[in-house]
N, C-alpha and C positions, 0 to 999 in steps of 0.2 A: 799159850798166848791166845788172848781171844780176837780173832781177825775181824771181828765186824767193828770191834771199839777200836782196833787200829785203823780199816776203812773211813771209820766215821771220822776220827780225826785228821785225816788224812785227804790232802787238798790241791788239786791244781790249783797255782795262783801266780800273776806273774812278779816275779822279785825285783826288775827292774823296769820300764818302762821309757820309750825313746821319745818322748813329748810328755803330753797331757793326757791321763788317763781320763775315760769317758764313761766306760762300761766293763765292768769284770763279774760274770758270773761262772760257777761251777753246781751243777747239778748230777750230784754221788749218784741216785739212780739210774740216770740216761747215761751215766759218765761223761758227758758236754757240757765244754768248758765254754767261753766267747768272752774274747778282750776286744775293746773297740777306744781307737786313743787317737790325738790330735798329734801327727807327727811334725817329731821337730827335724828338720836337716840339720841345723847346725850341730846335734848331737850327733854322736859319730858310734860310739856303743850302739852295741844288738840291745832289745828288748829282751827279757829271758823270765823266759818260765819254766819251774819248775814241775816236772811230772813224774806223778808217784806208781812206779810201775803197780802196784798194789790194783790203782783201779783198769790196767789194760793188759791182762795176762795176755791178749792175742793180740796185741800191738795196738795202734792208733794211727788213725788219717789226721791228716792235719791242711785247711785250708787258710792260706791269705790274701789279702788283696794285690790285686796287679801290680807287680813293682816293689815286691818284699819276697825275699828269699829269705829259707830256713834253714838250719840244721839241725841235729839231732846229738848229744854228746851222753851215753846209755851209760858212762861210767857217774855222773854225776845226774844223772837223770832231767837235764837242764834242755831246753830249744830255744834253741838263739835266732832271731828274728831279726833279717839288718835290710836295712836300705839300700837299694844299689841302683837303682832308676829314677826315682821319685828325686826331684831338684827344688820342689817345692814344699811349703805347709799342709798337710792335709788329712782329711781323716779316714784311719785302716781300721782293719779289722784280722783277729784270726779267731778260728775256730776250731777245735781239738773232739774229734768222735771217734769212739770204737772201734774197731775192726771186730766184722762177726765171724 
């Protein structure tokens, strides 16, 4: 198998979205990903993105904005991203980097 062509296709991206998406990029070389979405409250679903272990053999950091917790589920390779403070409309962000 040639792993650069499965890298290549091969993509953080997030599958679900708990608002209005804003900004979704992923950069294969840095391996940094950045979603940035208009949350909605009344959705009640986590955000979820999919990460292909492919590009973090040594794990990954993962930041959010204040007032979003994460988890991590390594069997389905999926981080669920849910609200639990925020009472309001507004706009987050996460960010997904490397571990060196």
């Amino acid at each position: 198998m040639n792993w650069n062509i499965v890298r290549a296709f091969s993509r953080v991206y997030a599958r679900a979205i708990s608002g209005i998406p804003i900004h979704m990029n992923f950069d294969p070389q840095r391996r940094q990903f950045r979603l940035e979405w208009r949350l909605s409250v009344t959705i009640r679903q986590p955000t979820e993105v999919f990460i292909p272990q492919i590009h973090y053999p040594l794990g990954f950091q993962v930041f959010v904005s204040e007032g979003l917790k994460w988890t991590f589920d390594s069997d389905l390779s999926v981080l669920y991203v849910s609200n639990e403070a925020l009472h309001h409309t507004t706009f987050v962000y996460l960010v997904i980097l490397p571990k060196h």
